[in-house]
C-alpha positions as CSV (number, residue, x, y, z in Angstrom):
1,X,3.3,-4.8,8.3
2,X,6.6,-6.4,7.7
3,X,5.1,-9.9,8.3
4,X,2.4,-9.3,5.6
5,X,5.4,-9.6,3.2
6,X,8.5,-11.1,4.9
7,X,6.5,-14.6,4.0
8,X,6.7,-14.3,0.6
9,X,10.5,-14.6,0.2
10,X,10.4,-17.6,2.5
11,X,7.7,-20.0,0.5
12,X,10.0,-22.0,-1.9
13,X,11.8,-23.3,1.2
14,X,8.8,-23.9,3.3
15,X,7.5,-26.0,0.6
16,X,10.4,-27.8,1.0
17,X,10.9,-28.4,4.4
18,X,7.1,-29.1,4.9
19,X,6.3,-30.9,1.7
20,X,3.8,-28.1,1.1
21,X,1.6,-27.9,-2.0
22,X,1.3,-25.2,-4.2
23,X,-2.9,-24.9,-2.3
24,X,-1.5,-24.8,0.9
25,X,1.1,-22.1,0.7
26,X,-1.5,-20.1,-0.7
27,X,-3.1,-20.5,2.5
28,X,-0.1,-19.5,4.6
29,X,-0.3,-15.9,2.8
30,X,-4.1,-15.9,2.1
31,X,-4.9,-17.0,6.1
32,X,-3.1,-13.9,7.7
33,X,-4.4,-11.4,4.5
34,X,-8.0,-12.6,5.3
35,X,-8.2,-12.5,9.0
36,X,-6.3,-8.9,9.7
37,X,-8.5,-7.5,7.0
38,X,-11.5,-9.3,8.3
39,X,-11.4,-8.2,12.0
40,X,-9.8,-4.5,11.8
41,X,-12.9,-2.7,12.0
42,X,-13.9,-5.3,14.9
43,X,-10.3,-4.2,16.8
44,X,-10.6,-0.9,16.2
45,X,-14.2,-0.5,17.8
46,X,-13.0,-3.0,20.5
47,X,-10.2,-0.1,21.0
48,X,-12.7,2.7,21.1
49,X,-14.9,0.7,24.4
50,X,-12.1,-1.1,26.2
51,X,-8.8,1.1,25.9
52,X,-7.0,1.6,23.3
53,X,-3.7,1.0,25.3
54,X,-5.6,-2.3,26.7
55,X,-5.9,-4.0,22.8
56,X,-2.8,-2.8,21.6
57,X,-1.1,-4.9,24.7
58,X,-2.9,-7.4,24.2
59,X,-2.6,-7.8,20.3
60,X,1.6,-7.3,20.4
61,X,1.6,-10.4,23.0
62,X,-0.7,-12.2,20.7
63,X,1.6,-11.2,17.8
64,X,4.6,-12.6,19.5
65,X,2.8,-16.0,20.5
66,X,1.4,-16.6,17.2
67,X,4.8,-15.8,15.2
68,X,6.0,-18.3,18.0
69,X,3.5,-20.8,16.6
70,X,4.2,-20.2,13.3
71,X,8.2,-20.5,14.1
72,X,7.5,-24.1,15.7
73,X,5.1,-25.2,13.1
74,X,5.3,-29.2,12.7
75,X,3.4,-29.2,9.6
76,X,2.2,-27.4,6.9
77,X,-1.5,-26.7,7.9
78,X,-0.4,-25.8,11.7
79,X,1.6,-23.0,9.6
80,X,-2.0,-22.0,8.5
81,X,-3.8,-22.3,11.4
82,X,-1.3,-20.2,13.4
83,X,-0.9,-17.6,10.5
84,X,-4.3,-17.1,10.4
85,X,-4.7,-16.0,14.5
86,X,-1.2,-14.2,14.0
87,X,-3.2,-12.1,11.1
88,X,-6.3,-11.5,13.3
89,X,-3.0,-10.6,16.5
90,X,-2.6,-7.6,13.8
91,X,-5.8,-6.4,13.4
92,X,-6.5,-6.1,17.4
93,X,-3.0,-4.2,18.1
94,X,-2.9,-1.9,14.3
95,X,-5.8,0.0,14.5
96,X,-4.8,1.1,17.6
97,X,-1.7,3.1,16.7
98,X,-4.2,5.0,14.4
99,X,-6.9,5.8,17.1
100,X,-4.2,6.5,19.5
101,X,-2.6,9.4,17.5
102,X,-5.9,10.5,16.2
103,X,-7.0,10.7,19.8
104,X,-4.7,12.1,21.5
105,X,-2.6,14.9,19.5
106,X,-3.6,17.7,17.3
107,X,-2.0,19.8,14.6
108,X,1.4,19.8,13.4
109,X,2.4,16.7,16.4
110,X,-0.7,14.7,15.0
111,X,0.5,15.4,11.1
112,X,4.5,14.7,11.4
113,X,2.9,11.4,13.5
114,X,0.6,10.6,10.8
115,X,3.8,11.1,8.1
116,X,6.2,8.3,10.1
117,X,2.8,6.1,10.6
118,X,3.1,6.4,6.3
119,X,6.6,6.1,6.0
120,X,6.5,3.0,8.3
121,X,3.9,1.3,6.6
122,X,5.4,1.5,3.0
123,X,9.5,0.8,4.1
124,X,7.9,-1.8,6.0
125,X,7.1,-3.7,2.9
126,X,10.2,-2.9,0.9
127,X,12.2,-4.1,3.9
128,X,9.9,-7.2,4.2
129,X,11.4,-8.4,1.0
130,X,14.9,-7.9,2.3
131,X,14.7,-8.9,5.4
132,X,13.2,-12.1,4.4
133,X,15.9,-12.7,2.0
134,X,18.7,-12.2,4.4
135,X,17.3,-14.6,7.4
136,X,16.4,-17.2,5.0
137,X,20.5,-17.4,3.6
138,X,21.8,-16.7,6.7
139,X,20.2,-19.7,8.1
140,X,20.4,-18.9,11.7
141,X,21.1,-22.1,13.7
142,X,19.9,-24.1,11.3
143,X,16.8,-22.6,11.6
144,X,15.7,-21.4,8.4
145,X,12.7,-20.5,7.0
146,X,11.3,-20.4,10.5
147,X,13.7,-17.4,11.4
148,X,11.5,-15.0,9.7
149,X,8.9,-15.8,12.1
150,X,11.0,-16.0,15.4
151,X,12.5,-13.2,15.1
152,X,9.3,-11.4,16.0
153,X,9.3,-12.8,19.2
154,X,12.2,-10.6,21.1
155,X,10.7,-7.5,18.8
156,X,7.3,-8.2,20.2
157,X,8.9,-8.6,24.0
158,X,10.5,-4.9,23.3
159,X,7.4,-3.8,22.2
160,X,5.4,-4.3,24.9
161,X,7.8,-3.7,27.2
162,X,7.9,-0.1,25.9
163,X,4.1,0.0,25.4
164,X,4.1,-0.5,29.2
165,X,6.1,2.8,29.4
166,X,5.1,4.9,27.0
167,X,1.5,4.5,25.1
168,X,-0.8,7.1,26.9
169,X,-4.7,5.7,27.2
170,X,-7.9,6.6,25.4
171,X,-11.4,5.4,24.5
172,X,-14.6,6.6,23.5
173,X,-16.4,8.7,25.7
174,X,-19.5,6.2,25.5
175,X,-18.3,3.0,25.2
176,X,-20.6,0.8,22.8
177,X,-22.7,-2.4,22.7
178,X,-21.3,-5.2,20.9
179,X,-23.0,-5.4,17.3
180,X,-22.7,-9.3,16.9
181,X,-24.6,-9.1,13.5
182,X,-23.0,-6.1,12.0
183,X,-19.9,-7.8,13.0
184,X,-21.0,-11.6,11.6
185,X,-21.9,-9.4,8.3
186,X,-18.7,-7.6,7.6
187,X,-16.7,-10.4,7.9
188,X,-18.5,-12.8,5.9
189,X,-18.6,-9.7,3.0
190,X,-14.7,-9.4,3.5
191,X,-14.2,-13.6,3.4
192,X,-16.4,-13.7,0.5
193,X,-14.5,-10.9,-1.4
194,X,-10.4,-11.5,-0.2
195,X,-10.5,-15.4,0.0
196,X,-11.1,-15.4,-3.8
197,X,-9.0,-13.1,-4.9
198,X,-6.1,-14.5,-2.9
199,X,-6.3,-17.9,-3.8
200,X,-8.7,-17.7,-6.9
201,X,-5.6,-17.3,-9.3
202,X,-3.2,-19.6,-8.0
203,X,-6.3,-22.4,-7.8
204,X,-7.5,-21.6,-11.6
205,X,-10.8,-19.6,-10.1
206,X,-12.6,-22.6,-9.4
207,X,-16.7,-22.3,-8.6
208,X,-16.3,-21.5,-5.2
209,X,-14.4,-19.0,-5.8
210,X,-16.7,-17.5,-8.4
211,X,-19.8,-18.5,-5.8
212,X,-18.3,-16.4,-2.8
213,X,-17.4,-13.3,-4.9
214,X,-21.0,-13.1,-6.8
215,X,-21.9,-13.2,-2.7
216,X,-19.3,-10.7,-1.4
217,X,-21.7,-7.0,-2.5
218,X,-25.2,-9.5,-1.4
219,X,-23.2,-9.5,2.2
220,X,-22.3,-6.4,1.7
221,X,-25.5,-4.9,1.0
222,X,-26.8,-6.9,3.9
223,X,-24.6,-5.3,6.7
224,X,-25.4,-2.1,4.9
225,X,-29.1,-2.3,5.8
226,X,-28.5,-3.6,9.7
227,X,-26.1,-0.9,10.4
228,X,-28.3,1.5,9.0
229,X,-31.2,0.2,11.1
230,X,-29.2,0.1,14.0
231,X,-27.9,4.1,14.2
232,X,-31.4,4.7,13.0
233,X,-32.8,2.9,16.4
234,X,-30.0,4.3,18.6
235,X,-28.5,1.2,18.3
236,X,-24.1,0.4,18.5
237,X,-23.5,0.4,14.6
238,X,-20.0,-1.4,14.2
239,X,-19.8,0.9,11.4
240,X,-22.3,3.6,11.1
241,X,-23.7,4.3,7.6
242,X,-23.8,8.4,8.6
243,X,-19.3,7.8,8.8
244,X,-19.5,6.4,5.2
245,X,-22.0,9.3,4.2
246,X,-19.6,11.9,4.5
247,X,-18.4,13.5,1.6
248,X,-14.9,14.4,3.5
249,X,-14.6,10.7,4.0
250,X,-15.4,9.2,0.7
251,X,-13.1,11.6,-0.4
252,X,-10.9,10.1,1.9
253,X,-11.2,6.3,0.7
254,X,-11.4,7.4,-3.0
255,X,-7.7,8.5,-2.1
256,X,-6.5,4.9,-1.0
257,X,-8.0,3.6,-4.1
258,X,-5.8,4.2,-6.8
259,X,-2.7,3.8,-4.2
260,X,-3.3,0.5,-2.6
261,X,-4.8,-1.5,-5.7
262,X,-1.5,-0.4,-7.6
263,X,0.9,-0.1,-5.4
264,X,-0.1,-4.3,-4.6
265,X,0.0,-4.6,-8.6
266,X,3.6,-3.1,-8.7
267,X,4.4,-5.2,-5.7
268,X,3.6,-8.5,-7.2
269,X,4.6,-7.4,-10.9
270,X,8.0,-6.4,-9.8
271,X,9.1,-9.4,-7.4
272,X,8.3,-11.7,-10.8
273,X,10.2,-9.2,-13.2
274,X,13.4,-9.3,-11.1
275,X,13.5,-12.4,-10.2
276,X,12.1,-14.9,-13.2
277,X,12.8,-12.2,-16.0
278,X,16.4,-10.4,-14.6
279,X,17.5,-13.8,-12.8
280,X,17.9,-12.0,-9.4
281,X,18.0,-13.9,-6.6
282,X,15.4,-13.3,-3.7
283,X,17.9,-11.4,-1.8
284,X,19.3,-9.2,-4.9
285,X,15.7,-8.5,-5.5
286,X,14.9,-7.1,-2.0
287,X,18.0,-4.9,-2.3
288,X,17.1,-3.6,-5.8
289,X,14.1,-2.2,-4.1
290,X,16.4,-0.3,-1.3
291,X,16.2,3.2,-3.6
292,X,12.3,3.1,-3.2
293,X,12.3,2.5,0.5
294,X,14.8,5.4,1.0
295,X,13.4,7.7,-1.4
296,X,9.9,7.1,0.4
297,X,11.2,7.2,3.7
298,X,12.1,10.7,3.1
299,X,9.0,12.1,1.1
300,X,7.0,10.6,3.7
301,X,8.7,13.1,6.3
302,X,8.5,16.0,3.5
303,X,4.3,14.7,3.3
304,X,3.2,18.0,5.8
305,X,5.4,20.6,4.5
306,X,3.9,19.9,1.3
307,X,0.5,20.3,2.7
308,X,1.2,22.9,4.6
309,X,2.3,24.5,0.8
310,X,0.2,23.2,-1.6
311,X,-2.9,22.0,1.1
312,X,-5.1,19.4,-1.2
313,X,-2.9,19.7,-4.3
314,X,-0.1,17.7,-2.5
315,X,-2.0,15.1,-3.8
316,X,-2.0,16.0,-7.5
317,X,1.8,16.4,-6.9
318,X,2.5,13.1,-6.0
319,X,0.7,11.3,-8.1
320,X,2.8,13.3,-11.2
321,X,5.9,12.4,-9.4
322,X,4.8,8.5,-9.2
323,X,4.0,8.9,-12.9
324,X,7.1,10.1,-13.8
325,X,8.8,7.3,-11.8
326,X,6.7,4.9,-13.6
327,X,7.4,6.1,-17.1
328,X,11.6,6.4,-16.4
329,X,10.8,2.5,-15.1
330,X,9.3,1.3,-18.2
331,X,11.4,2.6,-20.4
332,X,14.3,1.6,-18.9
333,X,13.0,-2.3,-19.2
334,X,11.8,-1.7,-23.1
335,X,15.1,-0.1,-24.1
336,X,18.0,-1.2,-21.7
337,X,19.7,-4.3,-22.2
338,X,17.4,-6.9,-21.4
339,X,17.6,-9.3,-19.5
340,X,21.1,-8.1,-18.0
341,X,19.6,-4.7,-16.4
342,X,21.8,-4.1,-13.2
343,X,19.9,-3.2,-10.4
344,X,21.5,0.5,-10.6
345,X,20.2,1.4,-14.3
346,X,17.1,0.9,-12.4
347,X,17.3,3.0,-9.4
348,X,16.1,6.4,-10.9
349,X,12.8,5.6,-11.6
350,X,12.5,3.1,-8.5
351,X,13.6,5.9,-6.6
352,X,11.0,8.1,-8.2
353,X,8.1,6.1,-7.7
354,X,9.6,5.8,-4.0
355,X,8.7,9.8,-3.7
356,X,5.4,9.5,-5.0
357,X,4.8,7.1,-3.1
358,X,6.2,8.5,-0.2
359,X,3.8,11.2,0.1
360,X,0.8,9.4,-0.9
361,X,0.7,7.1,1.9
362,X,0.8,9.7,5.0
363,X,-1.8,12.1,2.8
364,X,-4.2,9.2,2.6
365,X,-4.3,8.7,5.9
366,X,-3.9,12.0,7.1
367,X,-7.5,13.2,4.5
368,X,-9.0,10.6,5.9
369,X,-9.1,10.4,9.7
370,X,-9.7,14.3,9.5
371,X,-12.6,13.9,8.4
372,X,-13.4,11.2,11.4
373,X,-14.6,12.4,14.8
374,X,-12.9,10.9,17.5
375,X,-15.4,9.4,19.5
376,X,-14.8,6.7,16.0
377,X,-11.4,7.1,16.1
378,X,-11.0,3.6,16.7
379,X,-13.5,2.2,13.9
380,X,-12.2,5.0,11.3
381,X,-8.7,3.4,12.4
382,X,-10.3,0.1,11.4
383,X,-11.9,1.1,7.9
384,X,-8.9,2.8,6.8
385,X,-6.8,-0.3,7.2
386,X,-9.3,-2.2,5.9
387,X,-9.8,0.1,2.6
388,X,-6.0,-0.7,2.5
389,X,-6.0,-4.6,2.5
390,X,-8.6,-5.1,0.8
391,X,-7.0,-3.0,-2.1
392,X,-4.2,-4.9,-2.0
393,X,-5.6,-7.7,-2.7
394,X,-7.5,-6.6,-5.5
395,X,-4.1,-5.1,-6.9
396,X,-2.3,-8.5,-7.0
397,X,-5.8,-10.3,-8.2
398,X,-6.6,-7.8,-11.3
399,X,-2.9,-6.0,-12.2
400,X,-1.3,-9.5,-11.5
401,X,-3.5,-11.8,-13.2
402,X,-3.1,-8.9,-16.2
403,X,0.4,-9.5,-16.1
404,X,0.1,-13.1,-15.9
405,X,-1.9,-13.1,-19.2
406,X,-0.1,-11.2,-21.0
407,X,3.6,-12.7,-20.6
408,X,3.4,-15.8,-22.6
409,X,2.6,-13.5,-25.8
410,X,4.0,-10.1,-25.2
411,X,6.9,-11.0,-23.3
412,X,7.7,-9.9,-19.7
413,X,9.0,-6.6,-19.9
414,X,6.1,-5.7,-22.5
415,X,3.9,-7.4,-20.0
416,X,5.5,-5.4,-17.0
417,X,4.9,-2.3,-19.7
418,X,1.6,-2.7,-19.7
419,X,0.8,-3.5,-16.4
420,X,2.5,0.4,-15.4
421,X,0.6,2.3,-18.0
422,X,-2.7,1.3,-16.7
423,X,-1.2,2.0,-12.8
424,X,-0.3,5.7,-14.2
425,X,-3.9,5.8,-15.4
426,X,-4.9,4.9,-12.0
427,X,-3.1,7.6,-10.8
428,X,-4.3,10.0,-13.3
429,X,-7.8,9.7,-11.2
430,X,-5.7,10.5,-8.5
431,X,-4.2,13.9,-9.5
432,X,-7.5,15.3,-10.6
433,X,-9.1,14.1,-7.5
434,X,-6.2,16.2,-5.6
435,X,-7.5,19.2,-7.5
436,X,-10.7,19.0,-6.0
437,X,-9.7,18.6,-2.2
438,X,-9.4,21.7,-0.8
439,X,-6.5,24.0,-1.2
440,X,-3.8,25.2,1.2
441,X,-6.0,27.6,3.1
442,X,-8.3,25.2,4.7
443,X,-6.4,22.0,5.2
C-alpha cells in the first residue's frame, strides 16, 4: 500500500536521472495502478483453491524481486515493465490478508483485525508521502530515487520470514476450475476503464483513451453475462453474479464509493495545494499530512467500539466528522494568510478529516466482507480491493481534473474550495446511507 504512493514523491528525480518523459512516468504510476487492480479478484480466487498462505508467500517474494527490478532499473521503460509485475506481486499477496482474517477468526478478534487492516491501509498512504520524501534527500549511498524501491527488499525478506512462522492456512472447501474467460473479461473491463483515467489527463484524453472507456461497461456487461451463465450451469464463476446480487453487499460497495473516489480527489488536490500553492517542499508536505495519519490511526482502533455503540450509524458519524474536518480545511485556506499558511494552522481540520476517515475505512471493509460467505472469502477479498482502486482512480481522474480546471480562473485555494464541497456532498450520501444499515442490535 505504501508503494502505491511512495512513487509519487520520487518522479521529478527519476525523470532526471532517466531522461524520462512526462508519458512515461505516467506509466511508472499508471503500470502498477492497472495491474494490482486488474488481477485482485484473480489472486484472491487463486487464494480460495491453492492456499491462502501458499499466494501470500509467493506474492511477498515477488514483491521483493520486482521492487529489486525496479531498484536496478537501467532505463526508464524497464522501470515500467517491472512496476507493472511488482503491481500484479500485490494483487496475488493483498487479497490474502483479507481472506485470511475473514477465514479464520470471528467476532470481536475478526473486527479489532479488520480495524488495524483499515488503519494500515490509510497511514500507509500518508506515510508513503513521507517516507518517500525522506529516502529521496537522504540519498542513501548515492542511491537515490531508487532507495524507495530497495528498501522493500529486506521488508519483504522479514516478511516472509515471519509469514513462514506465523500465517495459519485456509482455502475453500471446494476448490474451483479456472474461469479463463471470466478472467480475460474482467481484466480487459478494468484496462479499458483505469488505463484512461490514469493517463487520459496527463496525455490531453487522446482517442484511445476515449475509445477504451466507451468500451470499459461493453466488457463489463460481457463478463456480466458469462459469469452469469456459468453459476447458472454449475460452472467456477470468477465472480458469481448471485455475490453482487446481495443487498448486504451492494450496501457494502455503495460504502467504499463515496470514500475511495474522494479520499483519491483529496489526495491528489492536496499534494498540488501544498506544494505549487504553499511552496512546501516534497518532504514538508508529507509531514504536514502527519496530524491525519495519527488522528486516523487512532479512530481506526476506536472503528468497533463505535459499532459496537451506534451498530450501522457509525457510519453516519464518520462521515459528519469528515465533513466537519473538511469545512475547518477550507476555511482555513479562504481566510488564513495565503500563501504563507504554516503547516500547524492547518492541523485541526487535517486532523479531523484524519478521524473520519479513520473509521470509515475499517467500517467499509468490516460491512462488506460480512456480508461475504467464506467459501468466497478470497474473491470478496479481491472485489473489495478492487472497488477500492478502481475508485481511486476515478477520484484523481474526475475531482483532479475539476481542480485542474478550475485553477487558472478561480485561483488555487478557491479551486481547492471547490473541490472539498463537492467531497462533503459525496459524503452527505454517505451519512444517510449509514442511517439505513442496520442499527446497533443486529450488527
Amino acid at each position: 500500500m505504501i508503494d502505491f504512493f511512495v512513487v509519487n514523491v520520487a518522479l521529478p528525480t527519476i525523470e532526471r536521472d532517466l531522461h524520462a518523459p512526462a508519458a512515461t512516468l505516467e506509466m511508472v504510476v499508471a503500470g502498477y495502478a492497472v495491474a494490482y487492480a486488474v488481477l485482485l479478484v484473480l489472486g484472491g480466487r487463486l487464494g480460495d483453491s491453492y492456499g491462502r498462505r501458499r499466494l501470500f508467500l509467493w506474492g511477498v517474494a515477488g514483491f521483493g524481486l520486482t521492487s529489486l527490478a525496479c531498484g536496478l532499473a537501467p532505463g526508464a521503460w524497464w522501470l515500467v515493465a517491472a512496476r507493472a509485475a511488482q503491481g500484479a506481486a500485490s494483487a496475488a499477496l493483498l487479497p490474502q490478508v483479507l481472506a485470511t482474517i475473514h477465514a479464520t477468526t470471528s467476532g470481536e478478534r475478526r473486527a479489532r483485525a479488520v480495524a488495524l487492516y483499515g488503519s494500515v491501509g490509510g497511514v500507509s498512504i500518508v506515510l508513503g508521502q513521507v517516507l518517500g520524501g525522506v529516502l529521496v534527500a537522504a540519498d542513501l549511498a548515492g542511491t537515490g530515487w531508487r532507495a524507495v524501491f530497495l528498501v522493500n527488499v529486506p521488508v519483504a525478506a522479514a516478511a516472509f520470514g515471519c509469514a513462514l512462522r506465523s500465517v495459519p492456512d485456509s482455502r475453500a472447501e471446494r476448490p474451483a476450475r479456472a474461469d479463463l474467460t471470466g478472467t480475460a473479461l474482467l481484466a480487459a473491463a478494468l484496462t479499458a476503464l483505469l488505463l484512461p483515467l490514469t493517463e487520459g489527463r496527463a496525455a490531453g484524453w487522446p482517442l484511445w483513451s476515449v475509445l477504451l472507456l466507451c468500451a470499459a461497461p461493453l466488457l463489463a456487461l460481457a463478463f456480466h453475462g458469462v459469469e452469469r451463465r456459468a453459476e447458472r450451469t454449475a460452472g467456477s464463476p470468477l465472480l458469481p453474479p448471485s455475490l453482487l446480487a446481495a443487498g448486504a453487499v451492494r450496501r457494502g460497495l455503495l460504502l467504499g464509493l463515496p470514500v475511495f473516489v474522494g479520499f483519491a480527489g483529496w489526495m491528489f488536490v492536496t499534494a498540488v495545494t501544498l506544494q505549487q500553492g504553499l511552496g512546501y517542499g516534497a518532504l514538508r508536505a508529507g509531514l504536514t499530512l502527519v496530524p491525519m495519519g495519527v488522528a486516523q490511526f487512532a479512530a481506526s482502533m476506536l472503528a468497533p467500539r463505535a459499532v459496537r455503540r451506534f451498530g450501522g450509524r457509525a457510519v453516519t458519524l464518520a462521515a459528519v466528522v469528515h465533513i466537519a474536518g473538511l469545512a475547518t480545511t477550507a476555511a482555513t485556506v479562504l481566510l488564513g494568510p495565503w500563501p504563507h499558511l504554516s503547516p500547524l494552522a492547518l492541523a485541526p481540520g487535517l486532523a479531523l478529516c484524519g478521524v473520519g476517515q479513520g473509521l470509515q475505512l475499517p467500517l467499509y471493509f468490516r460491512f462488506l466482507l460480512a456480508a461475504i460467505p467464506d467459501r468466497l472469502a478470497g474473491a470478496g477479498s479481491g472485489l473489495a480491493a478492487t472497488l477500492q482502486q478502481s475508485c481511486l482512480a476515478v477520484g484523481v481522474a474526475t475531482l483532479g481534473s475539476l481542480f485542474l480546471s478550475l485553477v487558472p480562473g478561480a485561483g488555487m485555494r478557491r479551486a481547492l474550495a471547490v473541490v472539498l464541497a463537492v467531497q462533503a456532498a459525496g459524503l452527505l450520501g454517505l451519512a444517510a446511507l449509514g442511517l439505513r444499515l442496520p442499527g446497533k442490535d443486529h450488527v
